[in-house]
Structure formats: structure tokens, C-alpha cells
C-alpha positions in Angstrom: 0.0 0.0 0.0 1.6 3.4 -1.2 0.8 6.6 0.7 1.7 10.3 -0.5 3.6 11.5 2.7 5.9 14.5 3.4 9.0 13.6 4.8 10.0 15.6 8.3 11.1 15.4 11.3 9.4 15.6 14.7 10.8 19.3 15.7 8.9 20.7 12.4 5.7 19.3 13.4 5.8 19.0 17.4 7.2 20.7 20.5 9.4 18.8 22.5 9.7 19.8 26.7 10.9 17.2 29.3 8.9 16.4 32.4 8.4 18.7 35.2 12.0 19.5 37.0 11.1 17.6 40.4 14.1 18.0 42.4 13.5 14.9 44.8 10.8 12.0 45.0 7.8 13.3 44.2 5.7 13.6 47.4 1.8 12.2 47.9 -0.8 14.9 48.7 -3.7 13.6 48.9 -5.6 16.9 48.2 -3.0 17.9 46.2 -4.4 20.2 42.8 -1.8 18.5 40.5 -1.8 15.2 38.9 1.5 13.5 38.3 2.2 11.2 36.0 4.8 8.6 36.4 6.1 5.8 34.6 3.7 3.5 36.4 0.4 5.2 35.2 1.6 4.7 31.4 1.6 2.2 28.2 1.4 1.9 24.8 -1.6 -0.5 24.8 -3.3 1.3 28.1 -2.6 5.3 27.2 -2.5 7.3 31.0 -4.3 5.8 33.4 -5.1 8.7 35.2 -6.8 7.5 38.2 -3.8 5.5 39.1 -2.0 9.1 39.6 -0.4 10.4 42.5 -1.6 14.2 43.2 0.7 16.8 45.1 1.5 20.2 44.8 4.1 22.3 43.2 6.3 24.4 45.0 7.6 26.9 42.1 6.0 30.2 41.0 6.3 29.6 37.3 3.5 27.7 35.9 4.2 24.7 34.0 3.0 23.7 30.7 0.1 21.7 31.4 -0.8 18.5 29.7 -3.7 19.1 27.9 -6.3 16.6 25.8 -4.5 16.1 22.2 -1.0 15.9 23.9 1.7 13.5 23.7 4.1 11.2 26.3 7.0 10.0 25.1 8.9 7.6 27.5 12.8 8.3 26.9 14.3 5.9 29.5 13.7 2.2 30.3 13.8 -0.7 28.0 11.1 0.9 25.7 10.6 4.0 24.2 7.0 4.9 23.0 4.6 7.3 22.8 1.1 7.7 24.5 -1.8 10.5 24.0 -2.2 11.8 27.2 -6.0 12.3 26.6 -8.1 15.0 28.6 -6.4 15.0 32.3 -9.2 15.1 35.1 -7.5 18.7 36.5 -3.9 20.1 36.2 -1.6 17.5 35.5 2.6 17.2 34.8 4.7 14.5 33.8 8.1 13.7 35.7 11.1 13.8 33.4 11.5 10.5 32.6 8.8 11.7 30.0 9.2 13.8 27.3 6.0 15.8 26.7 4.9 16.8 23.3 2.6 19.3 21.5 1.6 18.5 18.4 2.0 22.8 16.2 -1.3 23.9 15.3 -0.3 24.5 11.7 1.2 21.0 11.0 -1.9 19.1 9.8 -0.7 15.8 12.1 -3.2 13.7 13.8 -1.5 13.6 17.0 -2.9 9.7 17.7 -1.0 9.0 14.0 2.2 10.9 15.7 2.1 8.5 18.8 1.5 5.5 16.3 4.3 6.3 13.9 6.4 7.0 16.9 6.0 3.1 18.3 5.9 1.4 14.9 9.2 -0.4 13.9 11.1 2.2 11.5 11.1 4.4 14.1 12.1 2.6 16.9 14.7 1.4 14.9 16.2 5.1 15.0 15.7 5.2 18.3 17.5 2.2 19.3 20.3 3.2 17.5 20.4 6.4 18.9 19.6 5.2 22.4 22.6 5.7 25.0 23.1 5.0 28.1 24.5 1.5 30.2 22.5 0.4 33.2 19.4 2.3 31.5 19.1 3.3 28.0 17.6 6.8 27.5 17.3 9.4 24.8 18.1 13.0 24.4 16.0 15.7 23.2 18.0 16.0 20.1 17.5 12.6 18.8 14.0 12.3 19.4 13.7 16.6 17.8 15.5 14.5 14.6 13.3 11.5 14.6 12.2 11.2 10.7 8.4 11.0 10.1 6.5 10.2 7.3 3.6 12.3 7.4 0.7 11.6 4.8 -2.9 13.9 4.8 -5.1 13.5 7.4 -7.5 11.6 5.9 -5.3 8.9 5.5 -3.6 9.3 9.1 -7.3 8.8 10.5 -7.9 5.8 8.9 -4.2 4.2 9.9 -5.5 5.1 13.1 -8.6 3.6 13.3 -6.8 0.7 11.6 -4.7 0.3 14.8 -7.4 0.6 16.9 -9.1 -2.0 15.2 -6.4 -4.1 15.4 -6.1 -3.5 19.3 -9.6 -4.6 20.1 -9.4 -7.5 18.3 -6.1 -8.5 19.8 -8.2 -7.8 23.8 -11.2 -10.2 22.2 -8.7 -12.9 20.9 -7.0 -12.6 25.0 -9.9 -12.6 26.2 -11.0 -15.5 24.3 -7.6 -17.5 25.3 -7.8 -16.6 29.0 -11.6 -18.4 28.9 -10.5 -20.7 27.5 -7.5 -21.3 29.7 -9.9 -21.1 32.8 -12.2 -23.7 30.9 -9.0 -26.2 30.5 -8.1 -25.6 34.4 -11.3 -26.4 36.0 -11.4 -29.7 33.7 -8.4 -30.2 35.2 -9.8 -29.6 38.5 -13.0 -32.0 37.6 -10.7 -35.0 36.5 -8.6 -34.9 40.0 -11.8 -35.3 42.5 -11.5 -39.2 41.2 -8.5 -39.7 41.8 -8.2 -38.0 44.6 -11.2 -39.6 46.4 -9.8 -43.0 44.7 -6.4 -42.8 47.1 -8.4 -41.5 50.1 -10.5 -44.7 50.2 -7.4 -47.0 49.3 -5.9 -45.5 52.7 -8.6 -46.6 54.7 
């Protein structure tokens, strides 16, 4: 399947920030006004799963950029780098700086759902790997990922790529959902076929 597609790279069509500068752990408050989003509360199959974040509240005068619905986290450290859309945060939120946070320019014409899926498909994280440095933890720098090279067709046909993929995510959650039953099925067989002999060696013992 050939697409028409512009060839850039992320920087033309995105801004790049890192995650809020917490200086230490960040702290629990439970009535905290800020959200904070951690590695924890993201995936690429699950998005941000914002009731699993922490709230507490920022000490600084400067306000930070807010994540806001249409945004995108990019996880630069770990053993996987990918990209999430935030979605609409329940109040103020930040990311910690294991994230980078992106902003998809209003001009660019870029689906930002399409950026997050180009971002985790294999030609890009290809560049990314090989980019990647670090050696107890591989990370990467604003730089690289300001360089990462898109190919951006019209939006039209990033819509449909993306309803593709989500197409193809909810049929992959039937077909586990449909092993797991099955699995569960399998086990209480199992379970059915070892009350004979079970009962068989009790009575033997007597």
C-alpha cells in the first residue's frame, strides 16, 4: 500500500519539553491540585491511566505547561521508548522527566494519535534504538527524538491508519480474552478430573 507522505522530522511538526524538574521524590498529597504522572500510570496498549496518579503540589512560582487533551508522552528511558496520547487529564496534570511531553504545532496538519502511532511502529524505533545511549538504562536525548524522521501523509489517511490500529487493538483484547476463557475452561477440567483420583487414594488408605 503506497501513501503520499511529506518527509520531516518531529521538531517541524511538534514541540518537545521534558517532564516537570522535580528536584527529589515526588511527594503524595492527597488533596493535592496537581496530577502526576509517572512511569507507572503509562503504556502503549493502556494510554494514561489517570486514576492510578499520585496528586501533590508544586512548590515553584512559574507555571508549567500543562498536559492538555491532544498531547503526547513520550517515555525516553527504560527498555522501551514509546509514545502515548495523554487524553483530557481530570484537573492540572505534569509528567516527571522520565517523559518527554509533546505538543503537536497547530499548523502541521498531524493527527496527534498517528504521531504517537508512527512514533511506536518499527522504523522508528529502529532510530531510536540506535540512537539510544546510556548502560545500566538506556535513554534518549532531546536531540534525537527533535530528529526522529516521520513520514507524514494527509489526514485523511492518518485517520484511517489510526482507526486501523485501533481495530487491530480490540481484536487483539477479544482474541485474550478468548484465550484466557478458555484457559480457565482447560483448568477447572483439570480440576473436575482430580476429585477421582483423589477420592480414589483417600478410600485406598482406609
Amino acid at each position: 500500500m503506497a501513501f503520499d507522505a511529506n518527509n520531516v522530522v518531529l521538531a517541524e511538526v511538534a514541540s518537545l519539553q521534558a517532564g516537570y524538574p522535580f528536584r527529589t521524590t515526588v511527594e503524595e498529597v492527597a488533596d493535592g491540585d496537581v496530577l502526576v504522572v509517572q512511569m507507572k500510570d503509562v503504556g502503549p496498549e493502556i494510554g494514561v491511566d489517570w486514576a492510578g496518579a499520585i496528586r501533590t503540589r508544586l512548590a515553584g512560582r512559574k507555571q508549567p505547561d500543562w498536559i492538555q487533551d491532544g498531547d503526547i508522552l513520550f517515555a525516553a528511558k527504560g527498555a522501551r521508548f514509546y509514545a502515548v496520547c495523554a487524553g483530557a487529564p481530570p484537573s492540572h496534570a505534569v509528567c516527571v522527566p522520565a517523559f518527554f511531553h509533546l505538543r503537536v504545532h497547530a499548523a502541521a496538519q498531524v493527527d496527534p494519535h498517528f504521531l504517537a502511532w508512527q512514533i511506536n511502529q518499527s522504523p522508528c524505533q529502529r532510530q531510536l534504538l540506535q540512537a539510544a545511549e546510556g548502560s545500566s538504562q538506556l535513554s534518549i536525548r532531546r536531540p534525537v527524538l527533535e530528529q526522529l524522521a516521520l513520514s507524514i501523509p494527509a489526514v485523511a489517511e492518518q485517520r484511517r491508519i489510526v482507526a486501523l490500529a485501533e481495530l487491530a487493538q480490540r481484536e487483539r483484547r477479544a482474541l485474550q480474552r478468548l484465550i484466557t476463557n478458555r484457559e480457565q475452561q482447560l483448568q477447572a477440567i483439570a480440576e473436575d478430573l482430580s476429585v477421582p483420583a483423589t477420592h480414589t487414594r483417600m478410600q485406598d488408605q482406609k
